[in-house]
C-alpha positions in Angstrom: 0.0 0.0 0.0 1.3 3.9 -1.0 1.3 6.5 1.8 -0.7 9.5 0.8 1.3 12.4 -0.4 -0.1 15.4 1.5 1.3 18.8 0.5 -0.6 21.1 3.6 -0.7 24.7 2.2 -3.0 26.4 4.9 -6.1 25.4 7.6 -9.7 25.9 6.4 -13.2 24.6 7.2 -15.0 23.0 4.9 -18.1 25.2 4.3 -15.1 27.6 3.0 -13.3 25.0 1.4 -16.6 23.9 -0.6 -17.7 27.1 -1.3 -14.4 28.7 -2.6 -13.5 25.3 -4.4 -10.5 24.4 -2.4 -9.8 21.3 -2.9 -5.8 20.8 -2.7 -2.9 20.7 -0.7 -5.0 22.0 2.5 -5.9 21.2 6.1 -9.8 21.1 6.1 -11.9 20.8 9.2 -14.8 21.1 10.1 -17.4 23.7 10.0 -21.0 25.0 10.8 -23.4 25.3 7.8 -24.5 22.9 4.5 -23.3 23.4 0.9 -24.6 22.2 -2.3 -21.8 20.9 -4.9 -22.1 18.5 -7.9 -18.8 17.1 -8.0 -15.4 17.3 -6.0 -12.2 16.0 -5.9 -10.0 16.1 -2.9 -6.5 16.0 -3.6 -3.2 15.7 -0.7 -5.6 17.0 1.6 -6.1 16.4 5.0 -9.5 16.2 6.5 -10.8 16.0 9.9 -13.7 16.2 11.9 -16.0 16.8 9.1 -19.6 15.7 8.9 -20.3 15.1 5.2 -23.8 13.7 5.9 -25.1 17.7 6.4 -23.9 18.3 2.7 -25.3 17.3 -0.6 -22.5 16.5 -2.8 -23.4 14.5 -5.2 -19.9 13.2 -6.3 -17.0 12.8 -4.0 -13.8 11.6 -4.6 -10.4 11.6 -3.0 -6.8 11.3 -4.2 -3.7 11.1 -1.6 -6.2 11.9 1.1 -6.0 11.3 4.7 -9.6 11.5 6.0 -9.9 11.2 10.0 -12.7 11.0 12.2 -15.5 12.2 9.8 -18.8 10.8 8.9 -19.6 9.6 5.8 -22.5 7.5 6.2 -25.3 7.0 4.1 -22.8 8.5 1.0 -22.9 7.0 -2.6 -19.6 6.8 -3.9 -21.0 5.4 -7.0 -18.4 4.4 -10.1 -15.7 6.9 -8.7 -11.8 5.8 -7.7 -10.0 6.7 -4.6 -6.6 6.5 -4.5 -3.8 6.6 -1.8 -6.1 7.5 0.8 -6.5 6.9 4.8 -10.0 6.7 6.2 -9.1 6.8 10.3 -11.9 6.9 12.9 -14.9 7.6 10.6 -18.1 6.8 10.5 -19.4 5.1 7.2 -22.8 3.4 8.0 -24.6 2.4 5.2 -22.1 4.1 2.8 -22.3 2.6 -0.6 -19.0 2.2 -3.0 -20.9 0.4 -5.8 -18.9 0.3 -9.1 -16.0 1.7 -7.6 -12.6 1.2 -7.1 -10.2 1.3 -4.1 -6.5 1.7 -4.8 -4.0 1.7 -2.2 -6.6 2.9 0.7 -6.4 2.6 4.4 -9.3 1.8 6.5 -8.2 2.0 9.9 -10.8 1.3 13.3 -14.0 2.5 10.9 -17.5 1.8 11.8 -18.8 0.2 8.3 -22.0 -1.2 9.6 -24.1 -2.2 6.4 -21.5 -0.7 4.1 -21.9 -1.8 0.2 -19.0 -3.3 -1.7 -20.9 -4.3 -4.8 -19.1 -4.7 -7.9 -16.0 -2.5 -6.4 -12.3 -3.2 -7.2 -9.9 -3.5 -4.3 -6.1 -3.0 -4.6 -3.5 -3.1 -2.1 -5.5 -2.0 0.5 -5.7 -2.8 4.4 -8.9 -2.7 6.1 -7.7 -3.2 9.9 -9.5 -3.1 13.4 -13.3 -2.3 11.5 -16.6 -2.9 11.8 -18.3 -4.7 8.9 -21.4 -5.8 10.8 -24.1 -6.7 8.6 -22.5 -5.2 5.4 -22.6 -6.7 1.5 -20.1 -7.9 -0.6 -20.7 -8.9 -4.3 -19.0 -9.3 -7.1 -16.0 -8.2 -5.5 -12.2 -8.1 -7.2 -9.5 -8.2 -5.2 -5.6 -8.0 -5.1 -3.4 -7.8 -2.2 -6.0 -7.1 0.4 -5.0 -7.2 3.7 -7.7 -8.0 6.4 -6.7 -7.5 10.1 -9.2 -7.6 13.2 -12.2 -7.1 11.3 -15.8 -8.0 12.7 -18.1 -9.1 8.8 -20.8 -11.1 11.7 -24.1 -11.5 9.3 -22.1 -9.7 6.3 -22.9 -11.2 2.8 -20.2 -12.9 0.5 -21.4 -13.6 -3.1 -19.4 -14.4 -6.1 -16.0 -12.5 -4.7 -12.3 -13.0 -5.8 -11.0 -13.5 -2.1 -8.2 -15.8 -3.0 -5.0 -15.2 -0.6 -6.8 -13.0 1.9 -6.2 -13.8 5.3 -9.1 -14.3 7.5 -8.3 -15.7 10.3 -7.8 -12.0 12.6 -11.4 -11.5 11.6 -14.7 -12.2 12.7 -17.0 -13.7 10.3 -19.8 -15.6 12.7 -22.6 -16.0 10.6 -21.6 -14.9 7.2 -23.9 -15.8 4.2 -21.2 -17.4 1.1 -21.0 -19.4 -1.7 -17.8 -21.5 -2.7 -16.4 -19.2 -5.0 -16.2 -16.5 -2.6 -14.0 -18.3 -0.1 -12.1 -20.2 -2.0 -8.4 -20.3 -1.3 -8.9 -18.0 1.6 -6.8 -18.6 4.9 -9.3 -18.9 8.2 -8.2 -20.6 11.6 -9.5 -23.5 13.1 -12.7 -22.7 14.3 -13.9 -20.4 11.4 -12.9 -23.7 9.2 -15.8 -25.4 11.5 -18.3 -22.8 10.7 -17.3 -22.6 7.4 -17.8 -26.6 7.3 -21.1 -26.2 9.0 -22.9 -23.2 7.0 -21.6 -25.3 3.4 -23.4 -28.3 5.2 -20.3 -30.2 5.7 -19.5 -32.8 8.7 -17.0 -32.5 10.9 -15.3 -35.2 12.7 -13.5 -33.9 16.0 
């Protein structure tokens, strides 16, 4: 995974930073008030504290981005990319990434309850010490993933390239799957027992 490259130029909230169309190389935090924007692009900035639920932007994106202890929930990052970027602390319930791609992102001790990963491309990327509870994953394309201390209790795996991921951190009590989903992942040995169990398999111990 790439480190963000964050260039800080100057400290600004983000009512300013939305309005004025600052977007780069700054500190934005957060700010009293709602904006209206159709599109934006955040590039090596850092953000923190910011409540993007009390803004209606209809397209968000982030490039070299280190994002920390905002909440994002609810927010359709429909067919958009986001590279080199940290999400730290946030809140992302019910945050939907469908079509879109991940490259080289951090999610770090997030709360992604019911979260969205439909048809999304995931590339050296980390998702460590997050919340996944009840979230869906289809159709998902992976390459070096790394899962660490992750909770995916009654998440949804269909049809998903998980080979090589490591699982075995994790929680993934019951977890709805099909074969081609966990195929070739790594698990310890009581996940292999639930796995066994939920794919109607007998266990001899």
């Amino acid at each position: 995974m790439k480190k963000p490259i964050i260039k800080i130029v100057d400290e600004i909230g983000i009512v300013s930073s939305l309005t004025n169309c600052i977007f780069n190389n700054v500190k934005i935090t957060n700010q009293e008030g709602s904006v209206t924007c159709k599109e934006v692009l955040f590039d090596s900035c850092e953000i923190e504290k910011v409540d993007f639920t009390k803004h209606k932007i209809k397209k968000l994106e982030f490039i070299d981005c280190k994002i920390v202890n905002c909440d994002l929930s609810n927010f359709e990052f429909e067919q958009i990319s986001i590279t080199r970027s940290e999400f730290i602390n946030c809140k992302m319930m019910g945050t939907n990434f469908i079509e879109s791609s991940l490259f080289d992102c951090l999610f770090d001790n997030c709360v992604c309850r019911y979260i969205n990963f439909s048809n999304v491309k995931i590339k050296n990327s980390i998702f460590k010490k997050s919340i996944f509870i009840e979230s869906n994953f289809l159709e998902v394309i992976s390459n070096n993933l790394i899962i660490d201390d992750c909770n995916f209790t009654n998440s949804q795996f269909y049809n998903n390239d998980f080979k090589n991921i490591d699982f075995s951190t994790s929680i993934i009590t019951n977890i709805t799957t099909d074969l081609k989903s966990i195929k070739k992942i790594t698990v310890n040995s009581n996940q292999a027992i639930d796995l066994a169990v939920l794919l109607d398999i007998n266990v001899k111990l």
